[in-house]
KEZA-62067 format. One record per residue: x, y, z of N, C-alpha, C in turn. Coordinates in steps of 0.1 Angstrom, whole numbers, m for minus. Example, Ala and Ser with C-alpha at 12.3 -4.5 7.8 and 13.67 -1.06 7.14 Angstrom:
// KEZA-62067
(r (132, m57, 78), (123, m45, 78), (132, m33, 78))
(r (128, m22, 71), (137, m11, 71), (129, 0, 79))
//
This chain:
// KEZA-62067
(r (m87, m54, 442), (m83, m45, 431), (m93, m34, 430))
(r (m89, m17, 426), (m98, m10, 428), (m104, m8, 414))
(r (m109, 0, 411), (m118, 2, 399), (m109, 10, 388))
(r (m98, 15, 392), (m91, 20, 385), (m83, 11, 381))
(r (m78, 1, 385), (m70, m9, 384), (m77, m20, 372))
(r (m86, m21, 377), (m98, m33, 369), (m100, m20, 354))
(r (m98, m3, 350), (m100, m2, 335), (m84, m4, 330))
(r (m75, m4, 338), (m63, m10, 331), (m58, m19, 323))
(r (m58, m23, 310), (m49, m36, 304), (m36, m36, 306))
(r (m34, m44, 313), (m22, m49, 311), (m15, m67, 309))
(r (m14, m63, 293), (m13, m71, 280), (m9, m83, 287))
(r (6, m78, 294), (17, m91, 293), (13, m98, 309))
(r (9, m93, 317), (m1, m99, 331), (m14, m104, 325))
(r (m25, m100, 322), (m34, m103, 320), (m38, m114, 312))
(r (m29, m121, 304), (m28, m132, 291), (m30, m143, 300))
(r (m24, m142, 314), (m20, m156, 328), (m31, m156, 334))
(r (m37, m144, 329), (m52, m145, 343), (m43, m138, 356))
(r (m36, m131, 355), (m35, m128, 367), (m39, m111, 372))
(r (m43, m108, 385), (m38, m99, 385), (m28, m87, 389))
(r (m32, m74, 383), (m16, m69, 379), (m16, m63, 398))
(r (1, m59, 401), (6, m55, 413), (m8, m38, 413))
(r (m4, m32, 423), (m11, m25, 424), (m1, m11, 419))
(r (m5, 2, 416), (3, 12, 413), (13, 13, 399))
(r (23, 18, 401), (31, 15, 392), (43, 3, 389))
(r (41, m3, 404), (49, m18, 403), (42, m25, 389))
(r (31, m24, 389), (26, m33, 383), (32, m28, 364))
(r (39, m19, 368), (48, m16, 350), (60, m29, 349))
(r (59, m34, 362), (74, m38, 368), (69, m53, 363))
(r (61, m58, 369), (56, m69, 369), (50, m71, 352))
(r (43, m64, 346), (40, m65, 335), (58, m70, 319))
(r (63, m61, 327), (79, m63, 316), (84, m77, 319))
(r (80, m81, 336), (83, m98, 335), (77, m109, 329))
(r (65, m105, 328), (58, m117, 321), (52, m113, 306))
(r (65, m102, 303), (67, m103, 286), (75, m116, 285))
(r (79, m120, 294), (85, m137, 293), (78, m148, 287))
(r (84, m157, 280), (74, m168, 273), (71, m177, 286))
(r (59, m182, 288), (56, m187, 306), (47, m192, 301))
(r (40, m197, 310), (24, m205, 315), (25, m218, 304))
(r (13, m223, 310), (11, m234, 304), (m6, m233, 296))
(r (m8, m232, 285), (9, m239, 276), (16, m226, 273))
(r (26, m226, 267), (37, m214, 269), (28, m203, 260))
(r (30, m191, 263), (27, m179, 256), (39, m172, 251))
(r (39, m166, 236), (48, m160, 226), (57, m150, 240))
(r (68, m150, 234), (75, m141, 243), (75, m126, 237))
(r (68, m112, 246), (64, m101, 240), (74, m94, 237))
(r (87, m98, 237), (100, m86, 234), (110, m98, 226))
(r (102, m103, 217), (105, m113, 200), (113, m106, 191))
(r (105, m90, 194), (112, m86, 178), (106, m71, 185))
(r (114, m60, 177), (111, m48, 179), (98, m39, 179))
(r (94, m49, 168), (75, m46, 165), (66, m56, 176))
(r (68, m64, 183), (61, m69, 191), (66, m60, 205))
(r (80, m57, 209), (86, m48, 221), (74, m33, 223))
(r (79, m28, 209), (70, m18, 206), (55, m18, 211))
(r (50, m28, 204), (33, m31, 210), (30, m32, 222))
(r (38, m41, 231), (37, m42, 246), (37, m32, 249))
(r (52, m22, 246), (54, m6, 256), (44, 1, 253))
(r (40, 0, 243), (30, 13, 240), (20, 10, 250))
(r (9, m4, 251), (3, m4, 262), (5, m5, 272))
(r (18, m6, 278), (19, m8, 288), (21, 8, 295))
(r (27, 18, 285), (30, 30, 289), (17, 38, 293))
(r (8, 31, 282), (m8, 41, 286), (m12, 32, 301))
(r (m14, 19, 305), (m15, 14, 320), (m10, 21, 331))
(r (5, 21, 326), (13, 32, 335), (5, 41, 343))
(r (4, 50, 327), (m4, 63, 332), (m18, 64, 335))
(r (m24, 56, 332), (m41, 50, 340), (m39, 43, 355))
(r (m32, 36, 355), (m25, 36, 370), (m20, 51, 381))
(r (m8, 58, 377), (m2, 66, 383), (m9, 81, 382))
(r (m16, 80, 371), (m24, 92, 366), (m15, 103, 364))
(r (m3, 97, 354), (11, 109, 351), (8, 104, 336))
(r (13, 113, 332), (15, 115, 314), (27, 100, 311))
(r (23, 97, 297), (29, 83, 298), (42, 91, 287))
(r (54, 84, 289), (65, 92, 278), (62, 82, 263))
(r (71, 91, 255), (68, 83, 245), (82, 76, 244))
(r (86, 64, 236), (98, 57, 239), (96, 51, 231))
(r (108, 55, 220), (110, 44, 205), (118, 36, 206))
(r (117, 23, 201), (128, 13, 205), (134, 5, 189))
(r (147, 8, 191), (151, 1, 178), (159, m14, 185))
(r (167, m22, 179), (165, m38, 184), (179, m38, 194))
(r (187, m27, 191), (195, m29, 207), (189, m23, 222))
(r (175, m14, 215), (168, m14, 231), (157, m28, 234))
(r (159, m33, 223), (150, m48, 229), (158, m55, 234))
(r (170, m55, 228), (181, m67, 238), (186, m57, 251))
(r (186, m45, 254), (187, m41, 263), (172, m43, 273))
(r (162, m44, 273), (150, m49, 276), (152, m63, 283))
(r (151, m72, 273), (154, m86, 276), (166, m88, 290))
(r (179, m76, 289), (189, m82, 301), (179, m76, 314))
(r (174, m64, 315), (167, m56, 320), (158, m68, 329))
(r (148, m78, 319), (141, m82, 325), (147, m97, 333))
(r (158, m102, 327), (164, m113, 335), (167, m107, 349))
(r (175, m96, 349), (177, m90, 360), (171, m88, 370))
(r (159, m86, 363), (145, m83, 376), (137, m96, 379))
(r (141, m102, 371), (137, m120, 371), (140, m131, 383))
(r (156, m124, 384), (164, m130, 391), (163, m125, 403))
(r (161, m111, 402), (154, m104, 416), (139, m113, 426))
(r (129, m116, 420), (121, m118, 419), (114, m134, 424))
(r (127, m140, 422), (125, m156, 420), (128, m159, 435))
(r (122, m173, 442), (124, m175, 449), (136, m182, 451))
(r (142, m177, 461), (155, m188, 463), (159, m202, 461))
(r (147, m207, 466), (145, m221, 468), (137, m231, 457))
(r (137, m218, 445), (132, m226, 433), (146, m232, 421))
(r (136, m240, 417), (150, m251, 406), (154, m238, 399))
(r (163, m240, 396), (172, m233, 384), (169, m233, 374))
(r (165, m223, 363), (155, m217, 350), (169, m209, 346))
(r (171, m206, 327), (176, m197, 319), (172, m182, 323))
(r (164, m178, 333), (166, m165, 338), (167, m165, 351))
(r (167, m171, 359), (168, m181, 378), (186, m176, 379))
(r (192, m178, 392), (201, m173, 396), (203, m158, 406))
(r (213, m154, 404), (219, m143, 416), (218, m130, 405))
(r (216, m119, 412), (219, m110, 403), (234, m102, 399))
(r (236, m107, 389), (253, m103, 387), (256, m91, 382))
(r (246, m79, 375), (252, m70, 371), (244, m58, 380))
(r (252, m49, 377), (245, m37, 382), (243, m27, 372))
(r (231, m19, 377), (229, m10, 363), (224, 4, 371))
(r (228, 12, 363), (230, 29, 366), (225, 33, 360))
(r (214, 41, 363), (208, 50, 356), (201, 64, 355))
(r (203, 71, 347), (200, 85, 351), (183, 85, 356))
(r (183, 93, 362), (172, 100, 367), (173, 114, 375))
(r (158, 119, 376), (156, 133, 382), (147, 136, 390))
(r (150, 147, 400), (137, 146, 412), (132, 166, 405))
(r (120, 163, 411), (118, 175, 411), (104, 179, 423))
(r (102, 191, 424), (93, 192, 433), (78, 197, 426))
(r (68, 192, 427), (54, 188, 420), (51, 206, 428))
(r (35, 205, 417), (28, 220, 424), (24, 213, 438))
(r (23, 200, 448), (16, 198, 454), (24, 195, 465))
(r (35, 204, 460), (48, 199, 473), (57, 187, 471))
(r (53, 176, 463), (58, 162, 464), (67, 163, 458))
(r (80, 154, 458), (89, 150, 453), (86, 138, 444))
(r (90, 143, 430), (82, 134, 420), (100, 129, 413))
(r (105, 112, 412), (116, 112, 404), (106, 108, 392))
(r (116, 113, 380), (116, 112, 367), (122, 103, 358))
(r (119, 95, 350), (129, 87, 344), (138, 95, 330))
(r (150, 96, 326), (161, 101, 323), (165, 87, 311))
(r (167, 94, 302), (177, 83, 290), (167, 85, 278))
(r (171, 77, 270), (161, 72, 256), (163, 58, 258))
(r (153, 54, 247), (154, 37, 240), (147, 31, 262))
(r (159, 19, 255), (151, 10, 268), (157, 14, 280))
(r (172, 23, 279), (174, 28, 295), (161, 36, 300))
(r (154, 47, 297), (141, 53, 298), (136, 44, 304))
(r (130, 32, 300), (120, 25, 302), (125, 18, 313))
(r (137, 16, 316), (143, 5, 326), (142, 17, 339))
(r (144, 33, 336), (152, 38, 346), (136, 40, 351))
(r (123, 42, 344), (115, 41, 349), (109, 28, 356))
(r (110, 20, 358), (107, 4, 360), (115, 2, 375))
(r (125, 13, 376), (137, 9, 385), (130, 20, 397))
(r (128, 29, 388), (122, 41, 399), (105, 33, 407))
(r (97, 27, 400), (86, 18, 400), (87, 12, 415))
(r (104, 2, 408), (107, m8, 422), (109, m4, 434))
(r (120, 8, 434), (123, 13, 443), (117, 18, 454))
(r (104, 31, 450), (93, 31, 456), (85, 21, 462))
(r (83, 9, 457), (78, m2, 461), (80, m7, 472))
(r (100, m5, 469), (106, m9, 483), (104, m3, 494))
(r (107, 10, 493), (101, 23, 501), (94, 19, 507))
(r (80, 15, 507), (67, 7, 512), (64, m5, 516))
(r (76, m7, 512), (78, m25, 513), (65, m35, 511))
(r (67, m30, 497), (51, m38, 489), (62, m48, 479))
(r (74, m43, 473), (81, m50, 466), (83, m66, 469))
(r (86, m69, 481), (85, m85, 485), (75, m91, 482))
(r (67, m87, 481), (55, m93, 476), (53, m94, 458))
(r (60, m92, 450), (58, m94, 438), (71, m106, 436))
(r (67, m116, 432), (72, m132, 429), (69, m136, 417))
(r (78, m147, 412), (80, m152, 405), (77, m169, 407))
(r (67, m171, 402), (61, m185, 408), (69, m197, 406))
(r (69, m205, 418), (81, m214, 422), (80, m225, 410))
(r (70, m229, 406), (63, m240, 396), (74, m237, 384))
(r (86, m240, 380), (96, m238, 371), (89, m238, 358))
(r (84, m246, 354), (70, m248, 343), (62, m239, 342))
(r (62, m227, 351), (58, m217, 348), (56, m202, 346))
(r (67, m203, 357), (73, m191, 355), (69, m173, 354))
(r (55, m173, 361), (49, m163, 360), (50, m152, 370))
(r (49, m141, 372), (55, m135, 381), (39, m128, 386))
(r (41, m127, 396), (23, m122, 402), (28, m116, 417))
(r (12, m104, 420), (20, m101, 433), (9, m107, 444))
(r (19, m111, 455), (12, m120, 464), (6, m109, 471))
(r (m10, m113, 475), (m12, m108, 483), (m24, m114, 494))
(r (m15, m125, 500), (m22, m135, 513), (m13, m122, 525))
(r (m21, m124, 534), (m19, m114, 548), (m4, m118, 550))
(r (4, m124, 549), (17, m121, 555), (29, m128, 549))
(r (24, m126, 533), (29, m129, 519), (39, m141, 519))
(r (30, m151, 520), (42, m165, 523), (34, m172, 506))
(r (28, m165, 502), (24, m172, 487), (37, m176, 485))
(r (40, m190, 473), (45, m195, 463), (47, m194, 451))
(r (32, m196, 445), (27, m200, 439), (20, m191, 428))
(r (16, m191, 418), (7, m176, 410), (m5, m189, 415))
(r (m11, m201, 411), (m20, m204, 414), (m16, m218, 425))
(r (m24, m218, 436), (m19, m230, 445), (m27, m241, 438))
(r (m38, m242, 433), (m42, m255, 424), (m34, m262, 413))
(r (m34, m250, 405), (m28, m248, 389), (m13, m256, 392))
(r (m5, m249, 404), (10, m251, 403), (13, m258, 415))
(r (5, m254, 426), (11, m260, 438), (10, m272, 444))
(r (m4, m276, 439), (m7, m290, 435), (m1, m300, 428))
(r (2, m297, 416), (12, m301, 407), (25, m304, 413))
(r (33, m292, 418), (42, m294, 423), (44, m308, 436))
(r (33, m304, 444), (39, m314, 455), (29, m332, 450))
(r (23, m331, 444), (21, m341, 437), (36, m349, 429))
(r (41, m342, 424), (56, m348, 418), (67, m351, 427))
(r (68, m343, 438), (75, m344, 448), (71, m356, 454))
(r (56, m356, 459), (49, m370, 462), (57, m380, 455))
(r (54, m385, 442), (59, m392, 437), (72, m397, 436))
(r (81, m384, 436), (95, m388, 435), (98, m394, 448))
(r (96, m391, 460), (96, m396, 473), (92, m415, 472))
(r (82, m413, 469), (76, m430, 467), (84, m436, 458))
(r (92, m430, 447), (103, m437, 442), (113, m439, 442))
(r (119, m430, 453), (134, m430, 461), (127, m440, 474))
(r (117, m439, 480), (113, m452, 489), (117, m463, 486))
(r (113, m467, 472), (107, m480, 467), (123, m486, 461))
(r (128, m475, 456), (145, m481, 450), (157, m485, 467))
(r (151, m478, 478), (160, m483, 490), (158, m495, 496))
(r (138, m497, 493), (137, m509, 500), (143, m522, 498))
//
């Protein structure tokens, strides 16, 4: 993690002990683990429009301590929280491993979402896209623009959603040739094949 990374808070990663993706992904990754997760569970940060509010606001200054762009400002009344919340199942579901059990935000991704945005060309030559809308489209069309870039670079595969169903955390892997699982291989992965262990020894023991 660089030094710029390490003065960033970011609220809704940082509560898991984890750390955040690198760049602006890590806006992406932070909106998922406004999810109630870990053990033991943590408050879910998009409750109510005064908790939605509190997250964005830090999360928008991270952003811009990250990206070193001006952060927008973005008021949210309670149908941009519930626009939030489908926002983040969506990216959830993106996210999650295939081969993990099935969770209240686990599955395929079934909707598609559109949203405005803008390019423009920077004093430094670059093509800079912009996020476009109010309320939580803004903040989604920025989060979208985040991913996309990500993809671009193909750093995006590497931000997961830890297989441990019981926990549910989303972190970005970064072992040399991103076969992580897990947010923690002790914490979860242990646990996990520990129960599997067991279930095995009990489907043994019922055939003998």
């Amino acid at each position: 993690m660089s030094k710029r990374e390490q003065r960033v808070s970011w609220t809704a990663t940082t509560r898991y002990d984890l750390e955040p993706a690198p760049g602006g992904l890590a806006l992406v990754q932070d909106l998922l683990n406004t999810l109630s997760a870990g053990r033991p569970r943590q408050p879910d940060l998009l409750e109510s429009v005064e908790d939605a509010g509190a997250w964005l606001d830090q999360a928008l200054k991270s952003w811009s301590g990250a990206t070193r762009r001006p952060a927008p400002g973005i008021d949210l009344t309670a149908e941009d929280v519930q626009g939030l919340r489908d926002l983040r199942q969506d990216l959830n579901r993106l996210v999650r491993p295939p081969t993990s059990e099935s969770s209240p935000e686990g599955g395929p991704v079934t909707s598609l979402m559109t949203l405005p945005t803008a390019l423009r060309l920077d004093e430094h030559g670059r093509i800079q896209a912009e996020p476009r809308g109010t309320g939580w489209r803004q903040v989604a069309s920025l989060a979208l623009i985040e991913a996309y870039q990500a993809q671009c670079t193909d750093t995006l595969r590497r931000l997961k959603t830890c297989r441990n169903p019981r926990c549910a955390t989303s972190f970005y892997d970064r072992s040399r040739n991103s076969s992580g699982v897990w947010h923690d291989v002790r914490a979860c992965g242990n646990a996990a094949n520990l129960r599997n262990y067991r279930a095995r020894k009990r489907a043994g023991t019922e055939q003998a």
